[in-house]
N, C-alpha and C positions, 0 to 999 in steps of 0.2 A: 513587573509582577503580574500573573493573571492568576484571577478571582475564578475560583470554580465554586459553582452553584447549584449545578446538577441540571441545569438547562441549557446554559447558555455558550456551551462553548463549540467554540469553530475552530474546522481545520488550518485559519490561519493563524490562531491561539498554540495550537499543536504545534506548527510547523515551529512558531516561536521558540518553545519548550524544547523542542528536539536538535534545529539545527541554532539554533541562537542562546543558546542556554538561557533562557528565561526561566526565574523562578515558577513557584506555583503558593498559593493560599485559597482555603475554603472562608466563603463568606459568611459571616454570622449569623445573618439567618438561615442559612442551610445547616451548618452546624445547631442551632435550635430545634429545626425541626428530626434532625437526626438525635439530637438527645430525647426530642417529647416518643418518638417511634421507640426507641429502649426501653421507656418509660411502660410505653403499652406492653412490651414483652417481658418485661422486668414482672407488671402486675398478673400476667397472665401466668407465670411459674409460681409465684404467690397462691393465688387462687385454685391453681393445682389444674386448671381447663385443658383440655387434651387437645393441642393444636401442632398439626402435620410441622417436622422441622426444630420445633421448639423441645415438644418432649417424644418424639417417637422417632421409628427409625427412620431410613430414606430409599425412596425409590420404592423396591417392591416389598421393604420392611414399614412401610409409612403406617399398617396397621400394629406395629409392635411397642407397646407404652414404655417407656423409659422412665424407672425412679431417679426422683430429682435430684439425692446425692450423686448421679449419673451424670447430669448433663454437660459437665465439662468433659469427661472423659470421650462419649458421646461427639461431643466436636472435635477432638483431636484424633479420634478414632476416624472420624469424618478424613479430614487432610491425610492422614497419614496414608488409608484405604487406598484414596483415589491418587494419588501421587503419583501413578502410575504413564507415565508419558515414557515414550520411547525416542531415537532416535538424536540428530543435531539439534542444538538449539533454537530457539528462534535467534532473529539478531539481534544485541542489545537493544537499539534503537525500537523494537516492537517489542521488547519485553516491558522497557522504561514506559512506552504507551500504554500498555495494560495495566500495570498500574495506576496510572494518572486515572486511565478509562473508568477503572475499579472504583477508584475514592469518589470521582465524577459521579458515579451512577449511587453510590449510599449514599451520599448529599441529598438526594432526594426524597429523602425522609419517608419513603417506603420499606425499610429493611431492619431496621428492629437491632442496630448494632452503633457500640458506644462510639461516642464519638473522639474517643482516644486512640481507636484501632483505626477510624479514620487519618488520622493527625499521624501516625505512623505510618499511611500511605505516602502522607506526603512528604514525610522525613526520605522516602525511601529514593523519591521524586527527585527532591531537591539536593539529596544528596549523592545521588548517581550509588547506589547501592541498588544494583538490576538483578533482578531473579534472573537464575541460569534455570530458562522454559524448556523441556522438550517438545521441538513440534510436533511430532505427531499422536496419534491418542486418543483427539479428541473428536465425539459424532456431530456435536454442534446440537446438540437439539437438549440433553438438559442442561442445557450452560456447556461450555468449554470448561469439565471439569476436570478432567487431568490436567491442563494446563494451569488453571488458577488454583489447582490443591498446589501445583507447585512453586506458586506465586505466594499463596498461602503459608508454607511453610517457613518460609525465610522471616516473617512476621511473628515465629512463634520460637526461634532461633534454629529452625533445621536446616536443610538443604543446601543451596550453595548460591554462591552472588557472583558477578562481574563488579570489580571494585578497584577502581585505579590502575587500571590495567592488567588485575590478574584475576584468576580465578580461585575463588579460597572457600571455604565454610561461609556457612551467612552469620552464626554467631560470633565468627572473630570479625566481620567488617561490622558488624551491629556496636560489639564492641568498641573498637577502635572510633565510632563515632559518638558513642556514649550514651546508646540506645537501645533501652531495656525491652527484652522479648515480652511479647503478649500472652494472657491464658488465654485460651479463648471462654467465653461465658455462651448460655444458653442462644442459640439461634447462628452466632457469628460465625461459624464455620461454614456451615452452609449458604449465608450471605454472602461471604465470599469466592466462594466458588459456582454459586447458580448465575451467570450470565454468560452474554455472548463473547466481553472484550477480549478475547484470543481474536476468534477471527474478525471481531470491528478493527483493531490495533495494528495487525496484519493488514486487512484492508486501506483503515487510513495512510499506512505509512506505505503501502502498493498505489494510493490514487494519487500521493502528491509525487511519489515517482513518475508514476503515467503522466500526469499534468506537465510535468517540467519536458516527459520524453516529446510527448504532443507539439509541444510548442519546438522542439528543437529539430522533429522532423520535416518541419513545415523550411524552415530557414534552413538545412540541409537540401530538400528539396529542391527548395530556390537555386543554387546554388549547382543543382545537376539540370535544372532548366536552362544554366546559363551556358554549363556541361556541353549539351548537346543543343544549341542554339534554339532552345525550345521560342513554340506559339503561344507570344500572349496575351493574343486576344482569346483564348479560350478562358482568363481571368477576369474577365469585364463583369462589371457590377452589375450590367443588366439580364448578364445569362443565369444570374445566381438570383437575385432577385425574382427573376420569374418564373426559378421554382417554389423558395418561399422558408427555405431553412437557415435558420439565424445562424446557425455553425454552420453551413456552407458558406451563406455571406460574408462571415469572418474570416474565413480561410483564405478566401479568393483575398479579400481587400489585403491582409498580411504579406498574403505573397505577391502582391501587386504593390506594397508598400515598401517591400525589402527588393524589390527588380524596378522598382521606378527609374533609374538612371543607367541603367544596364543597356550596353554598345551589342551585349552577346546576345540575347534575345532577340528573336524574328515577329514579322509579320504575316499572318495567311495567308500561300500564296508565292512567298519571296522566296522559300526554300522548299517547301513543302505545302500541302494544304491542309491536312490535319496531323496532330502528333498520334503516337500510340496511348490508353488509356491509364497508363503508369503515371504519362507528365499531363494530359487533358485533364484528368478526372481526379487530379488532386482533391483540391477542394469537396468535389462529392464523396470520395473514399475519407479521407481523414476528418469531413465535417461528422458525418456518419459516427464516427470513432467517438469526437466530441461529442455528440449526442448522450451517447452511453457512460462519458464520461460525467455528465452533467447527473445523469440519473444515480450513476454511482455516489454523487457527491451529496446529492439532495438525500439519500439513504444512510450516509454514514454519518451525517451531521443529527439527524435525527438517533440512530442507534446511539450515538456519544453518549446522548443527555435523554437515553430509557431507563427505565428499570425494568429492568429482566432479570429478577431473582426469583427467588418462590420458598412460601408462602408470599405476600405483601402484605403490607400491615394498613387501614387503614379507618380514620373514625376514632381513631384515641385506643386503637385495640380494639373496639365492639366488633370490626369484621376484619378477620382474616381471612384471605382469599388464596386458594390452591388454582393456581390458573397455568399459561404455558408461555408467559414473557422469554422464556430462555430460551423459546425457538428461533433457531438461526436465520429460518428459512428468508426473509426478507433480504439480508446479509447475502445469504449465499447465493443467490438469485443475483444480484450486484455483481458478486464477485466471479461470477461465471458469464456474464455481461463484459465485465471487465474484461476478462481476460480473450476474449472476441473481440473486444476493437482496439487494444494494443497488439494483438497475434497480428491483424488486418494493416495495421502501421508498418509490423516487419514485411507483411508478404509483398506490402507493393512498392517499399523499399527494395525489397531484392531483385524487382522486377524492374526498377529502375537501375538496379547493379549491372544487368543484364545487360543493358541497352547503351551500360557506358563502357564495357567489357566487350563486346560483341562485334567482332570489324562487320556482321553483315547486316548490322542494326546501326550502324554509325560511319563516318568519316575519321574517325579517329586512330591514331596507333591500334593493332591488336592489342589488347586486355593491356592496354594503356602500356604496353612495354616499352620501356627506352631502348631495346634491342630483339625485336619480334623474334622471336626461335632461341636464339643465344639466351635469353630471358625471357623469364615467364609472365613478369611483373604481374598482375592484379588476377590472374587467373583461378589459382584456388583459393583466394579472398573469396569471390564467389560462391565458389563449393561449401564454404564455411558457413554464407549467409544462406544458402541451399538448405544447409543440414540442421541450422538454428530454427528455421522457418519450417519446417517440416518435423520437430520436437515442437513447436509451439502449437503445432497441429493438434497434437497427439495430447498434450497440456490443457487444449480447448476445450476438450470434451465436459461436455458439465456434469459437476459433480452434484449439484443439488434434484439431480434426479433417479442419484442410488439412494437407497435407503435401507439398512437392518436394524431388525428389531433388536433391542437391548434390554435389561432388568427383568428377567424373565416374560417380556411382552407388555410388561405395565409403560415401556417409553417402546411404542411399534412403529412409531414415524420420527424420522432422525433427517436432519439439511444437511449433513455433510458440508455447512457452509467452511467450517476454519481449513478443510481440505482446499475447498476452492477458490479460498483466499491465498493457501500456499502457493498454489498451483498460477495462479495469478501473478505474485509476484515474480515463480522462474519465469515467464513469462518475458514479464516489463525487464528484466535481467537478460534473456536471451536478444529482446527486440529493443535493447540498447547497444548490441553490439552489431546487429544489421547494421542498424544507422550508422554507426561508426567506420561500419564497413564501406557503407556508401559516402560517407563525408571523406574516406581517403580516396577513392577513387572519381570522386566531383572536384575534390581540389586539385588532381593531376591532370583532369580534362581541362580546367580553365585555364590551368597552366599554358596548355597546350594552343589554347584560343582566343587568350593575352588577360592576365591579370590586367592589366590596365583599363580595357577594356569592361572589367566588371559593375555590377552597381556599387553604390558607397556601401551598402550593408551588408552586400555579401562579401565584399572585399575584406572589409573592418574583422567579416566574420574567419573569412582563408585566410587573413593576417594572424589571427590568434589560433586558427587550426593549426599553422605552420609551426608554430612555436612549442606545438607538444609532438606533431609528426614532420619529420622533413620529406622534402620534395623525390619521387624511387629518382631515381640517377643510377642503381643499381639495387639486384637482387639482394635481400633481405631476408631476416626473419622476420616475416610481416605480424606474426602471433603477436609480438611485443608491442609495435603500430597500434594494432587494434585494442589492445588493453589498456594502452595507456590513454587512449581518446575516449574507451570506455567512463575510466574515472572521472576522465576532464567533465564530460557530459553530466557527470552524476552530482558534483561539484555546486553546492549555493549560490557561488560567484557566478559560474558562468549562468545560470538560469538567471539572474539578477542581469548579467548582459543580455540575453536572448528580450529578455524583458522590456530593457530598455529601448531598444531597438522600434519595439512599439505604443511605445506610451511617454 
């Protein structure tokens, strides 16, 4: 079971909840302090005090007073307004994080909403009852609010849900679970909807992708080292060391941990005297990558447990504050980060595709064919990681530095971040199928240069490649190869292998 508190949770908290079905519970003093934060908004409708959100409009109506037998209409008028999202869904798996994210961030007893409408987050949580989100919609900058109006609505009985495998109304899975729709009360609509978790949610469940892909590029890698009889002495602890980057250090020593016993590996000199900078400069290419990953992660563990709504309540009610928590820009700055050193994992994967395909880059069969001309074996594999890598290009470009104005100019600066948190994920989606592209054409090279001859851990690792792709012997339809190693890659299990391998 994990405790959410509105501060303290981590991505490995997450990962629990998503890939290991772990429940979730809010802790009782966050739930306290989310009832004392009602309490202030509760006295402030009382008192009749004119405060942005509670009783006036939103956005560029913030100056229009709303009478109080108003204010629930006022909130559902809210949700239903903005509901507006277009497009595919997000994937379940990010939409069930956005709410987790959601209840996370009103735990923090900044938002002025009951704590029963919490406690329905997490019915929704625990009970796998997923908002069906459209992606796209949202600018990022006042909250991600087409996407949580539509997160929102499922809470009030509209919209629609993923529920046991199908898609239905949210009020018949509410039902079927025995769980009665919400009004919403003064403030709450808007609570819910003014944050960033569209694209934190996106992002998180894009960083633990990148993380698993990271580490599975590196042991892929190995593996086309051993490919093409790679140098490896360009892995020595003292070349890395003496530049001074702790994720280069790590690279090098991994891949020098998984080739420790390896017959196919060279020395400088014996074959050659340096490699080209696809197999040399691993470690500086993909430390690099980790870098940005690391920055990504220290960003989204923080956004988890913000509050980024607006107004925020604080002082018992004496000050309510109109500020711009909801700005993405941190987020999308991340996620456009992001999506630059997983792009940079496909590119110098396919550069190393190249090298294992290529009879004038290698000793090897043409494009690994079992029958050079008669077959074509590995050759538009290539062209596939070509065409992925060059959409990933196109992908990179950073979104958080368009911007249009919205709400008649009263919102004139927008992050564009939950864009380029989308964009991020095709991304870690495209440059898993690189990989995969190269992990088929590294296990046919060693084939070629003796399994036997491999280290234990790459072996262990082309013993369980084989088992989802077989060895070409003949032409194919490789589409199929490539998909299916995709999944394998994306798989708990195997990241839990990759894992073990080093620890």
């Amino acid at each position: 079971m994990i405790t959410l508190t509105g501060n303290s949770l981590t991505l490995e908290q997450m990962k629990e909840v998503f890939y290991r079905k772990q429940k979730v519970r809010a802790s009782e003093d966050s739930m306290k302090a989310a009832a004392k934060s009602r309490e202030a908004v509760e006295r402030i409708v009382s008192e009749r005090r004119v405060v942005y959100g509670i009783n006036t409009g939103f956005g560029k109506f913030s100056d229009v007073l709303i009478d109080q037998a108003d204010v629930q209409d006022l909130q559902l008028n809210l949700i239903r307004s903005h509901a507006c999202g277009v497009g595919e869904p997000f994937p379940e798996v990010v939409a069930k994080a956005m709410v987790l994210l959601r209840a996370n961030a009103l735990l923090k007893g900044f938002s002025g909403i009951r704590p029963m409408v919490i406690e329905r987050l997490i019915d929704l949580v625990n009970k796998d009852i997923i908002p069906v989100i459209p992606q796209q919609g949202s600018l990022g900058a006042s909250g991600d609010l087409a996407p949580l109006s539509h997160l929102a609505l499922v809470l009030i009985g509209e919209g629609e849900v993923f529920y046991k495998g199908k898609r239905m109304e949210a009020l018949t899975a509410l039902q079927q679970e025995g769980i009665q729709p919400v009004t919403l009360e003064a403030k709450e609509g808007l609570a819910l909807i003014n944050g960033t978790q569209a694209m934190t949610a996106m992002g998180v469940i894009g960083y633990l992708e990148a993380e698993q892909l990271a580490y599975e590029s590196e042991l892929i890698a190995s593996m086309t080292i051993e490919g093409l009889n790679g140098i490896i002495d360009a892995f020595a602890e003292e070349v890395h060391v003496a530049r001074g980057y702790r994720q280069q250090i790590d690279t090098a020593a991994r891949i020098r941990q998984y080739l420790s016993d390896s017959l196919l590996t060279t020395m400088q000199g014996e074959l050659r005297v340096q490699d080209a900078y696809s197999l040399r400069c691993i470690p500086q290419v993909h430390g690099a990558s980790w870098q940005a990953l690391d920055y990504v992660k220290e960003k989204l563990e923080i956004e988890m447990n913000a509050a980024t709504d607006n107004p925020l309540i604080f002082d018992d009610g004496e000050k309510v504050i109109s500020g711009g928590n909801f700005h993405g820009q941190p987020i999308a700055l991340a996620m456009d980060f992001m999506k630059i050193a997983v792009a940079e994992l496909a590119n110098i994967s396919e550069r190393r595709i190249e090298r294992l395909v290529n009879p004038q880059l290698n000793d090897l069969p043409p494009f690994l064919s079992p029958q050079p001309g008669l077959q074509s074996g590995a050759m538009i594999m290539q062209y596939a990681a070509a065409a992925l890598v060059s959409e990933n290009k196109t992908l990179a470009h950073p979104a958080s530095v368009d911007s249009i104005p919205s709400s008649a100019n009263q919102e004139d600066h927008v992050s564009m971040g939950t864009i380029a948190a989308r964009h991020a994920y095709q991304i870690i989606q495209n440059a898993r199928r690189v990989l995969s592209i190269e992990m088929i054409c590294a296990m046919q090279a060693v084939e070629y240069r003796g399994v036997d001859k491999m280290a234990t851990h790459t072996k262990s690792f082309y013993e369980k490649g084989r088992e989802q792709v077989t060895s070409i012997k003949q032409d194919r339809v490789f589409s199929k190869d490539i998909e299916k190693l995709t999944q394998w890659l994306k798989t708990i299990e195997f990241h839990q292998f990759v894992r073990s391998l080093t620890h």
